[in-house]
DRENLUMRO-479529 format. One line per 8 residues: their letters; for each residue x negated, y negated, z of C-alpha. Coordinates in nm, 2 decimals, m for minus. Layout:
# residues N
A	X/Y/Z | ...
***
This chain:
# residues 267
XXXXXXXX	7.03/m20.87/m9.09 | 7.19/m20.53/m9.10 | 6.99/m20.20/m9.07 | 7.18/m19.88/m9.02 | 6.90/m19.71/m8.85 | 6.80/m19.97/m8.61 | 7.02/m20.06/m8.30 | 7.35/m19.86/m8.46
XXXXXXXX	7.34/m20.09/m8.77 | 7.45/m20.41/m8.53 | 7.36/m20.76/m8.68 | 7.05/m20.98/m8.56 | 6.86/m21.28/m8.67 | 6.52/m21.40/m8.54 | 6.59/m21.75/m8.62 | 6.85/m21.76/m8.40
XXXXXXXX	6.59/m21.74/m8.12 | 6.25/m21.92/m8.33 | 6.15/m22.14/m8.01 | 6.13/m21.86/m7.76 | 6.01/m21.68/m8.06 | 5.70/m21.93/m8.07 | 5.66/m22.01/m7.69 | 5.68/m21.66/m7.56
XXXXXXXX	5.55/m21.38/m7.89 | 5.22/m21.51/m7.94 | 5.07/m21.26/m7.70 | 4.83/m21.01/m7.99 | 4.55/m20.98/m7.73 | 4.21/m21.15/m7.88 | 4.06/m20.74/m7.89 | 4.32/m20.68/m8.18
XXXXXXXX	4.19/m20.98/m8.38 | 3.82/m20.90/m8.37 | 3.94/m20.54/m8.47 | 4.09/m20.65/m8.77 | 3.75/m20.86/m8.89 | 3.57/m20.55/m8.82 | 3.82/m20.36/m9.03 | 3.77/m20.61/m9.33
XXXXXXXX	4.10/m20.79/m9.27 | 4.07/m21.19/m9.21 | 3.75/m21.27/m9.34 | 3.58/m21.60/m9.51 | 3.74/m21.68/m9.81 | 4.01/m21.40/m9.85 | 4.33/m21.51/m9.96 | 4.58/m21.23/m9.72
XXXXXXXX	5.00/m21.25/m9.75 | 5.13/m21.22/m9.39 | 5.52/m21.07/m9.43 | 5.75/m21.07/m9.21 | 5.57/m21.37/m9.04 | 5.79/m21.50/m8.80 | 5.67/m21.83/m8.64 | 5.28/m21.74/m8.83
XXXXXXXX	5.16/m21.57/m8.50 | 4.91/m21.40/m8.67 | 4.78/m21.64/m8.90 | 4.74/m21.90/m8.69 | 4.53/m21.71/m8.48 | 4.29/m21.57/m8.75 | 4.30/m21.89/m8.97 | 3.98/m22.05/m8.79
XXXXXXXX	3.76/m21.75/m8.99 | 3.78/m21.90/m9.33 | 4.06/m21.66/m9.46 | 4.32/m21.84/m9.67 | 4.66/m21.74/m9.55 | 5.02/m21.71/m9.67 | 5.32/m21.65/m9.45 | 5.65/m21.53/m9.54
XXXXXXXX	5.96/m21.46/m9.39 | 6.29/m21.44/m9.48 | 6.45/m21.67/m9.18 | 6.37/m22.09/m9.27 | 6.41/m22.13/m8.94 | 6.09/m21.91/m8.87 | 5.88/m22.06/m9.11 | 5.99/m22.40/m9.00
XXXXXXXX	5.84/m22.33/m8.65 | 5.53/m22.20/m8.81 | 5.46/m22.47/m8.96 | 5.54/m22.71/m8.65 | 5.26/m22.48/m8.45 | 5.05/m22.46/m8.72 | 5.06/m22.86/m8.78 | 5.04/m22.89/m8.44
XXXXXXXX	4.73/m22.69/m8.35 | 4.55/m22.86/m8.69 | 4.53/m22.55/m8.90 | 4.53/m22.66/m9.27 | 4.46/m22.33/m9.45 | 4.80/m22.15/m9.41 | 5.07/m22.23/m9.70 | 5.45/m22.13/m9.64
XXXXXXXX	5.73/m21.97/m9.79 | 6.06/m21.83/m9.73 | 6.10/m21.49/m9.90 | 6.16/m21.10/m9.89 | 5.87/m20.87/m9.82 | 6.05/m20.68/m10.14 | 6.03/m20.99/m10.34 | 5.78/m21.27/m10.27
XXXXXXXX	5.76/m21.44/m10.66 | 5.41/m21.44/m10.67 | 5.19/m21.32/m10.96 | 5.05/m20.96/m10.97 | 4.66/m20.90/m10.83 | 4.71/m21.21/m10.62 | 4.56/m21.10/m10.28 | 4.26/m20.99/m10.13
XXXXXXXX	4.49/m20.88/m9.82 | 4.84/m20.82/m9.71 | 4.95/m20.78/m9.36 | 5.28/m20.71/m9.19 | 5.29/m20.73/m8.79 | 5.57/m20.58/m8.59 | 5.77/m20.63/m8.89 | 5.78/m20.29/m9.15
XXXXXXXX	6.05/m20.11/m8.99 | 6.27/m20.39/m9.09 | 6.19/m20.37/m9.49 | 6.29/m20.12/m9.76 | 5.99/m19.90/m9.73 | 5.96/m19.79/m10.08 | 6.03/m20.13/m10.23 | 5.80/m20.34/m10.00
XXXXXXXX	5.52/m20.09/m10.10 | 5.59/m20.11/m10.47 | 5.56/m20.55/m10.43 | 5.23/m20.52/m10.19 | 5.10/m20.27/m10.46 | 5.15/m20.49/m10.75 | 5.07/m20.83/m10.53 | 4.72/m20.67/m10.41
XXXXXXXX	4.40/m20.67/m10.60 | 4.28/m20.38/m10.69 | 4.11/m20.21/m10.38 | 4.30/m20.45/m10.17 | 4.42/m20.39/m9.84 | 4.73/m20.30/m9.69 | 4.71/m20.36/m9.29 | 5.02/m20.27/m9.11
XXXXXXXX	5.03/m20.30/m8.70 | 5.29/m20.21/m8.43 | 5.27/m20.33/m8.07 | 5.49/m20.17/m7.82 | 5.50/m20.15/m7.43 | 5.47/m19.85/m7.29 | 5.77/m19.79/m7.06 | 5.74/m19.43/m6.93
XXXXXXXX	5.42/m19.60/m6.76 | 5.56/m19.90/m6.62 | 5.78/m19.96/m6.36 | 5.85/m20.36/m6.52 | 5.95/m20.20/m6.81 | 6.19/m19.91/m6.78 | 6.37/m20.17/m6.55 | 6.40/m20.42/m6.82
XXXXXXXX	6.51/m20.16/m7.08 | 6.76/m20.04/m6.85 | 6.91/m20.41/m6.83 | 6.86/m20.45/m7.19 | 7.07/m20.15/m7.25 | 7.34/m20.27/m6.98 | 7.43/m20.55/m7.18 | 7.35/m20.43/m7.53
XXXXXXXX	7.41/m20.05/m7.52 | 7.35/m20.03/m7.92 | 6.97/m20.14/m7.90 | 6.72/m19.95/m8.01 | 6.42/m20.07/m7.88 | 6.35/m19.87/m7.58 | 6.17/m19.54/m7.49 | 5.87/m19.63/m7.71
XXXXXXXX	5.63/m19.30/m7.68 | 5.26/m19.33/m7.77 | 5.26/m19.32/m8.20 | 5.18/m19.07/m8.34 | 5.04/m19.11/m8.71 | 5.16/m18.94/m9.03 | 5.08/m19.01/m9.40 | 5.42/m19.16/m9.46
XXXXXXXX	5.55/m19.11/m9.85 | 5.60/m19.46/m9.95 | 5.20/m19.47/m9.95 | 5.19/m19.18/m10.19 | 5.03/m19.28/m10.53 | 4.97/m19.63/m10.43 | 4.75/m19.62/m10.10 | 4.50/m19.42/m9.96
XXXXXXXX	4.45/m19.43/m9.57 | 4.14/m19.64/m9.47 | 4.13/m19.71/m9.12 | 4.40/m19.58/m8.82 | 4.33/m19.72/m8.48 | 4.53/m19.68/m8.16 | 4.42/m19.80/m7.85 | 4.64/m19.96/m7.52
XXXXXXXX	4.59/m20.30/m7.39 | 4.69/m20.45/m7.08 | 4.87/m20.78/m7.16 | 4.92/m21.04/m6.86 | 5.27/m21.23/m6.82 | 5.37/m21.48/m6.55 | 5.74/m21.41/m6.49 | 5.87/m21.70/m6.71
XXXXXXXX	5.69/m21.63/m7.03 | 5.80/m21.21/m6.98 | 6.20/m21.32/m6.94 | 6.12/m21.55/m7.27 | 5.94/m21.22/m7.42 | 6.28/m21.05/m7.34 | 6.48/m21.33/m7.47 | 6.33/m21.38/m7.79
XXXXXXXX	6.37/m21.00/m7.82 | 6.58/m20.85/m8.11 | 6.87/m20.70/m7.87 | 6.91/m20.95/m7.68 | 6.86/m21.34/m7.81 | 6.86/m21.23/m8.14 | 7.16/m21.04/m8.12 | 7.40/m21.14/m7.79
XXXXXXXX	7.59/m21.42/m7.70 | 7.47/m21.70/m7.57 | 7.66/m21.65/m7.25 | 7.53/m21.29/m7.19 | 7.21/m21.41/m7.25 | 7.21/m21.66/m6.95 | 7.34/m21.32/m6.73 | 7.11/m21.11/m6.87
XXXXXXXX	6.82/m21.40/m6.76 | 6.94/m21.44/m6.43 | 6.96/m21.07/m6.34 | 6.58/m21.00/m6.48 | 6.48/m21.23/m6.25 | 6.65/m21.12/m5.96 | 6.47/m20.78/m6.04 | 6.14/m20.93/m6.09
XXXXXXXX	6.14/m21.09/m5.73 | 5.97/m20.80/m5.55 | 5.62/m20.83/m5.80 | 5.36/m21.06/m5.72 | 5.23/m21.25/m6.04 | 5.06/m21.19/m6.29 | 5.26/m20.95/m6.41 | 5.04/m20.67/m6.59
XXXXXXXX	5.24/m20.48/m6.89 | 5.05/m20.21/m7.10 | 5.10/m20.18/m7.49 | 4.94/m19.95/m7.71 | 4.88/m20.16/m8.05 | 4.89/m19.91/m8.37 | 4.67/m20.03/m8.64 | 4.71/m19.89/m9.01
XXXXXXXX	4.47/m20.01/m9.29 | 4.54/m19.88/m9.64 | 4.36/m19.94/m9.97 | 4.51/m19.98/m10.28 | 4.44/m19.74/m10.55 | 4.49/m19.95/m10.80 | 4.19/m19.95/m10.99 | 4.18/m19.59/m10.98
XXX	4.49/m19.56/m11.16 | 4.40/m19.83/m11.42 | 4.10/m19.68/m11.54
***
C-alpha cells in the first residue's frame, strides 16, 4: 500500500509482519471494551463489520458478548492469522473475508454495527463512508477508534521514535499530540455524531512484547528490510537496558461513535 500523506507516500504491508502483528498488537486495554458495550457497540445478537481488521484483535476480544462479527481486511495474510487465533482461542461467531473498507460485496442495510480500529486514516475517507452508509441499517452505528502513545510524556517513547526515525526517516508515525475532535466532512449528510470519548490509559509491556509492538509497526516491519530490522531490534534494546520491567507506556484511546441518518433521509 501507497498513501501520499502517510510516511512520504513510501510502500508498506501489514502482512508482511502478521505474526508480530498477532503476538504483540492485541493490547486495547479491557476499559476500552466495556466502553464500547456501554456505548451500544458489541452487544447480544448484533451483527457489526470490523474493517481494516488486521489479525481480528477486536473481534476476538468482544465476540464472548453475543455479537456476531465480520472481519475484513485487505491483506490474506491478516485474515489468515485471525482466523488461526480465533480457531485457536474457540471463538465460533466471527466469519472472514478479505476485502476493501471501500468495497466489502455485501448487501445494503446489512449491519447493526461497523467498526474500524486504528485503521481509517489508511482508507479513502469519502468512499469508505459512502460503503458503511449503504452497508449500515438505518440508525446503525459507525464506531471509529484511534490509540496512540503519548510521546511528549514519555521518556520510552520519544527514544523509540527517535530510533524509528534513524532508520526510517520518511515515517510518519511520531509526535502524536492529544486529538483533538472536529466534525470531519466525509460524515456530512450521512452521520450524525453520537458519542466522542477520549480518555488516556496506561498500558503495561515487558521489554520483549514492546520491541515486537515496534516491530510489527508500519515504519519499521512493515516497511524495512529485514536486515535493518534485526539492527533496529538490537539497538532498542540496548536503550531499554536502564528501565526496570514492566514497562508502563501511556496512550490516549479516541473513541468516535456516529449514527447513520439513514432513516431520516428515507422518509
Amino acid at each position: 500500500m501507497k498513501l501520499d500523506h502517510i510516511d512520504n507516500g513510501s510502500e508498506f504491508d501489514f502482512g508482511k509482519v502478521s505474526n508480530d502483528y498477532a503476538l504483540y498488537r492485541d493490547i486495547y486495554p479491557k476499559s476500552m471494551y466495556d466502553k464500547l458495550v456501554q456505548f451500544g457497540i458489541g452487544k447480544q445478537s448484533q451483527r457489526i463489520l470490523d474493517l481494516g481488521s488486521g489479525t481480528a484483535v477486536l473481534p476476538v476480544n468482544m465476540a464472548h458478548n453475543g455479537a456476531v462479527f465480520t472481519a475484513t481486511d485487505i491483506s490474506e495474510n491478516q485474515i489468515q492469522f485471525g482466523r488461526k487465533t480465533a480457531a485457536e482461542r474457540g471463538i465460533d461467531n466471527i466469519d472472514f473475508k478479505v476485502c476493501s473498507a471501500e468495497d466489502t460485496g455485501f448487501e445494503d442495510n446489512t449491519f447493526d454495527a461497523v467498526t474500524a480500529v486504528q485503521c481509517f486514516q489508511y482508507f479513502d475517507a469519502e468512499k469508505a463512508a459512502n460503503e458503511i452508509f449503504r452497508i449500515l441499517k438505518p440508525q446503525g452505528l459507525f464506531c471509529k477508534i484511534f490509540m496512540d502513545w503519548l510521546s511528549y510524556e514519555d521518556e520510552i517513547v520519544s527514544e523509540t521514535e527517535r530510533l524509528v526515525l534513524k532508520y526510517n526517516p520518511d515515517w510518519s508515525g511520531s509526535g502524536f499530540e492529544k486529538f483533538r475532535y472536529s466534525y470531519p466532512e466525509w460524515a456530512d449528510r450521512k452521520f450524525d455524531i453520537d458519542t466522542i470519548h477520549s480518555y488516556n490509559a496506561t498500558l503495561e509491556f515487558s521489554k520483549d512484547s514492546w520491541i515486537g509492538r515496534i516491530r510489527s509497526c508500519r515504519g519499521v516491519g512493515a516497511s524495512l528490510p529485514h536486515d535493518m530490522v534485526a539492527k533496529l531490534e538490537k539497538e532498542l534494546r540496548g536503550q531499554l537496558d536502564k528501565y526496570s520491567e514492566p514497562l508502563h507506556i501511556m496512550h490516549q484511546i479516541h473513541i468516535e461513535i456516529y449514527r447513520s441518518c439513514k432513516n431520516i433521509l428515507l422518509s
